[in-house]
N, C-alpha and C positions, 0 to 999 in steps of 0.2 A: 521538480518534474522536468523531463525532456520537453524541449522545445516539439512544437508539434510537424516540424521537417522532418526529424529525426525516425530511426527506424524503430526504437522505444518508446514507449511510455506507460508512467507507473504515477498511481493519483489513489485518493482517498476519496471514497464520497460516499454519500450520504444514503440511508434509504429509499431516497428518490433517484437515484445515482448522480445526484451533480457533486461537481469535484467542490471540496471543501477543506479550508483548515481550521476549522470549528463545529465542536459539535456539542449539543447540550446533553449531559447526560439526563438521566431519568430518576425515578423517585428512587430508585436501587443504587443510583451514585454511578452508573456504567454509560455509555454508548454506544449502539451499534452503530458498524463502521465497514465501507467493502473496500479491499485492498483491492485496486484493477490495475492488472498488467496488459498492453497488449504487445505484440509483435508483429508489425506492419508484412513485415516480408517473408516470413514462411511460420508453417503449423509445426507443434510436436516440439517448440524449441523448452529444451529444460534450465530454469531461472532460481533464482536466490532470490527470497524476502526477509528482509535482517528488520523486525520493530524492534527501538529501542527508548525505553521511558527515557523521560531527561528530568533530573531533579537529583530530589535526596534521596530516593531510594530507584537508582539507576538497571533496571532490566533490560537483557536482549533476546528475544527468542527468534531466534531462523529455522527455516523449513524452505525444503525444496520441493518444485511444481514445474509439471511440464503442461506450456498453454496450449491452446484447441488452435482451431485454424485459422491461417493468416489473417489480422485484420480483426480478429474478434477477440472480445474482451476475456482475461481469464481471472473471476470474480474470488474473492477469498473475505466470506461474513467474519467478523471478530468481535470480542464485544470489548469497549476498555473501559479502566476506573479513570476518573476524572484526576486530569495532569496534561504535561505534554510530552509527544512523541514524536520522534523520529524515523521513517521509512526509508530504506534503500531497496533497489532490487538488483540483480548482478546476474552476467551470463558469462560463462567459459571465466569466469574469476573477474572478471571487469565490471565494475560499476557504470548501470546504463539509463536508472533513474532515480529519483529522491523524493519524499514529501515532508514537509513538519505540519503535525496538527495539532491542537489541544482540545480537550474535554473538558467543560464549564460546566 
């Protein structure tokens, strides 16, 4: 994650929204999970979320989003299988924040 000076920040958290890097999956073997981006200093900005599994069977899927307004959070539910993963987000091709979590 971005330090919280910074004009990014990009975190995982939980159904209660606290930021987390664990989460218990469910009787299904998944977890839900909210990708929160914000952008401190202006609305409308368009951002890169790269989840990447880490292990033996290594997945990437990105998707592009453009956040709502300055300062508010731009939420994105997922569900995952139990493993761990890696989050980035990126603006104009720069990388501006990170998370790793796992699902237990």
């Amino acid at each position: 994650m971005a330090d919280d000076s910074s004009r990014y920040l990009g975190q995982v958290t939980d159904t209660l929204r606290a930021p987390t890097h664990k989460l218990a999956a469910g009787a299904d073997g998944r977890a839900l999970a909210d990708l929160v981006f914000v952008d401190r200093d202006e609305d409308g900005t368009t951002y890169r979320t790269c989840v990447r599994r880490i292990g033996r069977a290594t997945v990437r899927t990105c998707f592009t989003t453009v956040s709502g307004d300055a300062g508010g959070p731009a939420i994105t539910p997922l569900r995952f299988q139990r493993g761990r993963y890696a989050v980035s987000w990126s603006v104009a091709g720069e990388s501006v924040a990170a998370w790793r979590f796992r699902v237990v």
